[in-house]
N, C-alpha and C positions, 0 to 999 in steps of 0.2 A: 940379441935375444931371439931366441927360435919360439918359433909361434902355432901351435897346428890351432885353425881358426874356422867355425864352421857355422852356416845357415842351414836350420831347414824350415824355416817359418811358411816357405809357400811349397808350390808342386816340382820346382827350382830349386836341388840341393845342391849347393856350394861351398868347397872345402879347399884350403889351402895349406901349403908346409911353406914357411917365409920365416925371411928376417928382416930388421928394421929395414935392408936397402935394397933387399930382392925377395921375388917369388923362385923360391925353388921348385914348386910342382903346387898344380892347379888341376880341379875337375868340379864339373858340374855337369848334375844329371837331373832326368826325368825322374819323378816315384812316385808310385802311387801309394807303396807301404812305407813310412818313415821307418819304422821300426826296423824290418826288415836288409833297408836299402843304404841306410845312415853310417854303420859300422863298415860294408865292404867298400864305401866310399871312402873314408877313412884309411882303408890298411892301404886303397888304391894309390893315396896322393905319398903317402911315406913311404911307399915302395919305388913310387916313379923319382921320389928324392931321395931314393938310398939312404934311407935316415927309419927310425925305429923311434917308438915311444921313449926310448929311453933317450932320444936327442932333443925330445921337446922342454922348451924350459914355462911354457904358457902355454893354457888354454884358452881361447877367445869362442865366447857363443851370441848367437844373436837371439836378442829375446823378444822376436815378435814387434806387436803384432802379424796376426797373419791366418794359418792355419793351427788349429788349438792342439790338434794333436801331435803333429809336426813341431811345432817349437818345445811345446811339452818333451817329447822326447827330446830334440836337442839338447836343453837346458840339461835334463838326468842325465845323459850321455858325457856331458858338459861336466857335470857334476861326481858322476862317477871315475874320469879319466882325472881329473884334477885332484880331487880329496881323496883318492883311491892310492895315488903315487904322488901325494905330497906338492903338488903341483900347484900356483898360482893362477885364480881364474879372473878372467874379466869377461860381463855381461853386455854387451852394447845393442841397443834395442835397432829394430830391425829397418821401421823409417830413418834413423839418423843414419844408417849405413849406407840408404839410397842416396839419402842429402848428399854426405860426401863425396859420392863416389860423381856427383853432377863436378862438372868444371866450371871455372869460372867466379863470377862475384854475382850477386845480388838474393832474392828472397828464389827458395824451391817450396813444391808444395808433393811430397812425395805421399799419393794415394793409392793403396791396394786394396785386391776386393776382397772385403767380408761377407760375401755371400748375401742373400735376401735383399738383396737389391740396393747392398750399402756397400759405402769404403770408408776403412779407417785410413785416419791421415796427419797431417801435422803441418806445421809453417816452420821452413828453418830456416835462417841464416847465417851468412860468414862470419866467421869470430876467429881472426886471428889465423886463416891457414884451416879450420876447422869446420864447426855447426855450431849451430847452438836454436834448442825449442824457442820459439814463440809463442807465449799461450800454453796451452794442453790439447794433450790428442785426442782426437773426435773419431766418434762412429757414426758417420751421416748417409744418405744420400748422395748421389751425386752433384745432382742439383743445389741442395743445399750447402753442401763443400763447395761449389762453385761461387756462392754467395757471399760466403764468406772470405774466401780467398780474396772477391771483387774488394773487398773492404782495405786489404793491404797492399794495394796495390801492384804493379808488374810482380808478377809470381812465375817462375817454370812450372810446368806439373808433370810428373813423372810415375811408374810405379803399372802395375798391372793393371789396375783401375783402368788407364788408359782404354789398353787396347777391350777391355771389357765394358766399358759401357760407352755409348753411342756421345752422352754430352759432354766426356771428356774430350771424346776425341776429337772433336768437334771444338776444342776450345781456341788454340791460336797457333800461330805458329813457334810461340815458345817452347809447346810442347814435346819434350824431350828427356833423354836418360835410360838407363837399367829399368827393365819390368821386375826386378827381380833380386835381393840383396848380392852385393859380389862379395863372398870371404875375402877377397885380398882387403876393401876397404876395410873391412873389420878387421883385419890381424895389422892393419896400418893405427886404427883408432886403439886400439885394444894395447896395442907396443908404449902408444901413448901415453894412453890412462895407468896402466900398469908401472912407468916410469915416475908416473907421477905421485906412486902408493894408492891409486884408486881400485885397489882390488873386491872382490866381489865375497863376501860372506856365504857361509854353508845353506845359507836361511837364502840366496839369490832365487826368484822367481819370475814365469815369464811376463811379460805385460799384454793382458788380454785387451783394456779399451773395453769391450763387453764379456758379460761374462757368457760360458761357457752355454750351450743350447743344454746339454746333458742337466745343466744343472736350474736351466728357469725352469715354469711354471708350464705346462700344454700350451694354455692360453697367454701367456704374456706377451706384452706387447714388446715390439721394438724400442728403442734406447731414444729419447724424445728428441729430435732436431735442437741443435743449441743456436 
Protein backbone atom coordinates (compact mmCIF):
# COMPACT_ATOMS: atom_id res chain seq x y z
CA UNK A 1 0.00 0.00 0.00
CA UNK A 2 1.31 3.42 -0.92
CA UNK A 3 1.04 5.87 1.80
CA UNK A 4 1.73 9.77 1.37
CA UNK A 5 1.79 10.42 5.26
CA UNK A 6 2.29 13.85 6.96
CA UNK A 7 2.93 15.98 10.38
CA UNK A 8 2.61 19.28 10.79
CA UNK A 9 1.74 19.56 14.46
CA UNK A 10 4.93 21.48 15.45
CA UNK A 11 7.57 24.09 13.52
CA UNK A 12 8.96 20.51 12.19
CA UNK A 13 6.86 19.57 9.00
CA UNK A 14 7.30 16.00 8.05
CA UNK A 15 6.10 14.21 4.97
CA UNK A 16 6.66 11.08 3.43
CA UNK A 17 5.76 8.74 -0.03
CA UNK A 18 6.36 4.95 1.50
CA UNK A 19 5.22 1.59 1.29
CA UNK A 20 4.68 -1.06 3.90
CA UNK A 21 8.72 -1.93 3.37
CA UNK A 22 10.24 1.31 2.06
CA UNK A 23 10.45 4.99 2.22
CA UNK A 24 10.51 6.13 -1.15
CA UNK A 25 11.11 9.88 -0.66
CA UNK A 26 11.27 11.78 2.60
CA UNK A 27 11.34 15.78 3.58
CA UNK A 28 11.18 17.77 6.49
CA UNK A 29 11.25 21.28 6.78
CA UNK A 30 11.20 24.57 8.84
CA UNK A 31 7.73 26.72 8.63
CA UNK A 32 6.69 29.29 9.96
CA UNK A 33 3.17 29.44 7.85
CA UNK A 34 1.62 25.89 7.76
CA UNK A 35 -0.71 26.85 5.47
CA UNK A 36 1.38 28.18 3.13
CA UNK A 37 4.37 25.61 3.40
CA UNK A 38 2.23 22.32 3.86
CA UNK A 39 1.03 21.75 0.13
CA UNK A 40 4.76 22.54 -1.64
CA UNK A 41 6.06 20.07 0.94
CA UNK A 42 3.76 17.66 -0.45
CA UNK A 43 4.20 17.92 -4.39
CA UNK A 44 8.11 18.03 -3.16
CA UNK A 45 8.15 14.30 -1.71
CA UNK A 46 5.92 12.85 -4.85
CA UNK A 47 7.96 14.41 -7.11
CA UNK A 48 11.30 13.24 -5.63
CA UNK A 49 9.33 9.73 -5.84
CA UNK A 50 8.23 10.02 -9.23
CA UNK A 51 4.92 9.13 -8.21
CA UNK A 52 1.67 11.57 -8.32
CA UNK A 53 -1.41 11.65 -6.30
CA UNK A 54 -2.90 9.48 -8.41
CA UNK A 55 -0.26 6.65 -6.92
CA UNK A 56 -1.28 7.20 -3.42
CA UNK A 57 -3.56 4.53 -2.06
CA UNK A 58 -3.64 6.21 1.76
CA UNK A 59 -3.48 9.14 3.56
CA UNK A 60 -1.88 9.28 6.97
CA UNK A 61 -2.13 12.62 9.21
CA UNK A 62 -0.93 13.25 12.45
CA UNK A 63 -3.34 14.75 14.89
CA UNK A 64 -1.53 16.49 17.35
CA UNK A 65 -1.16 17.55 20.02
CA UNK A 66 1.03 20.35 19.32
CA UNK A 67 0.71 23.64 17.38
CA UNK A 68 -3.15 24.24 16.96
CA UNK A 69 -2.99 25.76 13.90
CA UNK A 70 -0.43 23.64 12.24
CA UNK A 71 -2.15 20.37 12.99
CA UNK A 72 -5.61 22.04 12.22
CA UNK A 73 -4.49 22.48 8.77
CA UNK A 74 -2.86 19.12 8.47
CA UNK A 75 -5.92 17.27 9.56
CA UNK A 76 -8.07 19.61 6.48
CA UNK A 77 -5.28 19.11 4.10
CA UNK A 78 -5.60 15.43 5.36
CA UNK A 79 -8.98 15.50 4.84
CA UNK A 80 -9.46 17.19 1.74
CA UNK A 81 -6.81 14.91 -0.28
CA UNK A 82 -8.54 11.80 1.11
CA UNK A 83 -12.40 12.47 0.82
CA UNK A 84 -11.71 14.70 -2.12
CA UNK A 85 -10.18 11.38 -4.40
CA UNK A 86 -11.93 8.85 -2.63
CA UNK A 87 -9.09 7.94 -0.73
CA UNK A 88 -8.62 5.98 2.75
CA UNK A 89 -7.61 8.14 5.72
CA UNK A 90 -5.93 7.15 8.93
CA UNK A 91 -5.44 9.73 11.92
CA UNK A 92 -2.57 8.83 14.43
CA UNK A 93 -1.94 11.31 17.01
CA UNK A 94 1.12 12.99 17.18
CA UNK A 95 2.75 11.76 20.86
CA UNK A 96 2.10 8.11 19.73
CA UNK A 97 4.25 8.84 16.58
CA UNK A 98 7.15 9.91 18.82
CA UNK A 99 6.62 6.67 21.17
CA UNK A 100 7.15 4.69 18.18
CA UNK A 101 9.63 5.91 16.45
CA UNK A 102 11.94 5.50 20.12
CA UNK A 103 13.72 1.97 19.76
CA UNK A 104 13.76 -0.36 21.99
CA UNK A 105 11.36 -1.86 25.04
CA UNK A 106 10.16 -0.37 27.97
CA UNK A 107 7.79 2.87 29.18
CA UNK A 108 8.64 6.62 26.88
CA UNK A 109 7.26 9.63 27.96
CA UNK A 110 7.18 11.79 24.86
CA UNK A 111 6.57 15.65 25.98
CA UNK A 112 6.28 18.76 23.56
CA UNK A 113 5.96 22.33 24.32
CA UNK A 114 2.63 23.82 24.62
CA UNK A 115 3.61 27.11 25.02
CA UNK A 116 3.02 29.02 28.54
CA UNK A 117 5.31 27.44 30.21
CA UNK A 118 3.61 23.76 29.65
CA UNK A 119 4.06 20.54 27.77
CA UNK A 120 1.49 18.16 26.60
CA UNK A 121 2.48 14.69 27.02
CA UNK A 122 1.58 11.05 27.55
CA UNK A 123 3.09 7.48 28.97
CA UNK A 124 3.38 4.90 26.27
CA UNK A 125 4.39 1.51 26.11
CA UNK A 126 5.26 -1.64 23.92
CA UNK A 127 2.49 -3.55 22.91
CA UNK A 128 3.44 -6.16 20.71
CA UNK A 129 5.98 -4.35 18.19
CA UNK A 130 3.78 -1.15 18.69
CA UNK A 131 2.51 1.61 21.68
CA UNK A 132 -0.03 1.77 23.36
CA UNK A 133 -1.50 5.06 25.91
CA UNK A 134 -1.12 4.71 29.45
CA UNK A 135 -3.58 6.79 31.27
CA UNK A 136 -4.57 10.00 29.22
CA UNK A 137 -2.84 12.94 27.97
CA UNK A 138 -1.84 15.79 30.01
CA UNK A 139 -1.21 19.44 29.62
CA UNK A 140 1.23 20.25 32.63
CA UNK A 141 4.14 21.78 33.68
CA UNK A 142 7.24 20.63 33.39
CA UNK A 143 7.81 19.98 36.72
CA UNK A 144 4.78 18.39 37.23
CA UNK A 145 4.95 15.88 34.15
CA UNK A 146 8.14 15.09 35.82
CA UNK A 147 6.21 14.07 38.94
CA UNK A 148 4.17 12.11 37.46
CA UNK A 149 6.30 10.29 35.20
CA UNK A 150 8.50 9.59 38.75
CA UNK A 151 5.33 7.66 39.74
CA UNK A 152 5.73 4.94 36.74
CA UNK A 153 8.81 4.27 36.99
CA UNK A 154 12.12 4.23 34.53
CA UNK A 155 10.58 6.27 31.68
CA UNK A 156 12.64 7.70 28.35
CA UNK A 157 11.52 11.20 27.82
CA UNK A 158 11.72 12.57 24.48
CA UNK A 159 9.90 15.39 22.35
CA UNK A 160 10.81 19.14 21.99
CA UNK A 161 9.90 19.69 25.70
CA UNK A 162 13.29 18.58 26.05
CA UNK A 163 15.51 20.81 24.59
CA UNK A 164 12.81 23.61 25.62
CA UNK A 165 12.81 23.53 29.12
CA UNK A 166 15.68 23.53 31.52
CA UNK A 167 14.00 20.43 33.99
CA UNK A 168 13.60 18.20 31.41
CA UNK A 169 16.73 18.47 30.34
CA UNK A 170 18.10 18.06 33.22
CA UNK A 171 16.29 14.79 33.79
CA UNK A 172 18.67 11.49 33.16
CA UNK A 173 20.49 10.20 30.99
CA UNK A 174 17.47 8.23 29.59
CA UNK A 175 16.72 11.09 27.98
CA UNK A 176 16.31 10.59 24.27
CA UNK A 177 14.54 10.37 20.81
CA UNK A 178 12.97 12.74 17.88
CA UNK A 179 12.10 16.51 19.12
CA UNK A 180 9.86 16.24 16.57
CA UNK A 181 7.06 13.64 14.78
CA UNK A 182 8.87 11.70 11.84
CA UNK A 183 6.05 10.90 8.86
CA UNK A 184 7.85 7.67 8.08
CA UNK A 185 6.58 6.41 11.71
CA UNK A 186 3.36 7.44 10.84
CA UNK A 187 2.94 5.98 7.39
CA UNK A 188 4.54 2.72 9.16
CA UNK A 189 1.44 2.98 12.10
CA UNK A 190 -1.12 4.21 9.70
CA UNK A 191 -0.13 1.06 6.95
CA UNK A 192 -1.06 -0.65 10.21
CA UNK A 193 -4.10 0.51 11.39
CA UNK A 194 -5.57 0.90 7.94
CA UNK A 195 -4.85 -3.07 7.47
CA UNK A 196 -6.48 -3.58 10.28
CA UNK A 197 -10.09 -1.58 8.94
CA UNK A 198 -9.21 1.26 11.58
CA UNK A 199 -9.92 3.91 9.19
CA UNK A 200 -10.58 7.50 10.20
CA UNK A 201 -14.37 8.97 9.67
CA UNK A 202 -15.24 12.36 7.67
CA UNK A 203 -16.19 13.65 11.27
CA UNK A 204 -11.75 12.86 12.15
CA UNK A 205 -10.48 15.84 14.33
CA UNK A 206 -7.24 16.91 15.78
CA UNK A 207 -6.54 16.26 19.60
CA UNK A 208 -5.96 19.50 21.26
CA UNK A 209 -5.33 18.29 25.15
CA UNK A 210 -6.40 22.14 25.79
CA UNK A 211 -8.45 23.99 24.08
CA UNK A 212 -7.55 26.55 21.73
CA UNK A 213 -6.19 30.16 23.34
CA UNK A 214 -8.56 31.77 20.44
CA UNK A 215 -11.30 30.22 22.02
CA UNK A 216 -10.87 30.68 26.12
CA UNK A 217 -11.83 33.43 28.15
CA UNK A 218 -8.96 36.86 28.40
CA UNK A 219 -8.65 35.78 31.76
CA UNK A 220 -8.79 32.07 32.12
CA UNK A 221 -6.66 30.29 33.84
CA UNK A 222 -4.48 27.39 32.70
CA UNK A 223 -5.56 23.64 32.57
CA UNK A 224 -5.18 22.66 36.56
CA UNK A 225 -2.13 20.29 37.32
CA UNK A 226 -3.56 16.52 37.50
Amino acid sequence: MRVLAFDSSSSTASAVFATADSVLAARRAEVKRHGTALQPLLEEVLREAGASLDDVELIAVGLGPGSFTGTRIGVAVAKGLAFGRGLPLVGVGSLEVLAAGFPGEGLRAPLVDAGRGRVYGGVFATDGGGVALRGALFDQTPEAALTQLAEQGPVTVLGSGVARYEALAAHDARTAGDETPDAAVLARLAIHRAAAGRLAEPTLEPIYVRASDAKLPARAQAVSDS
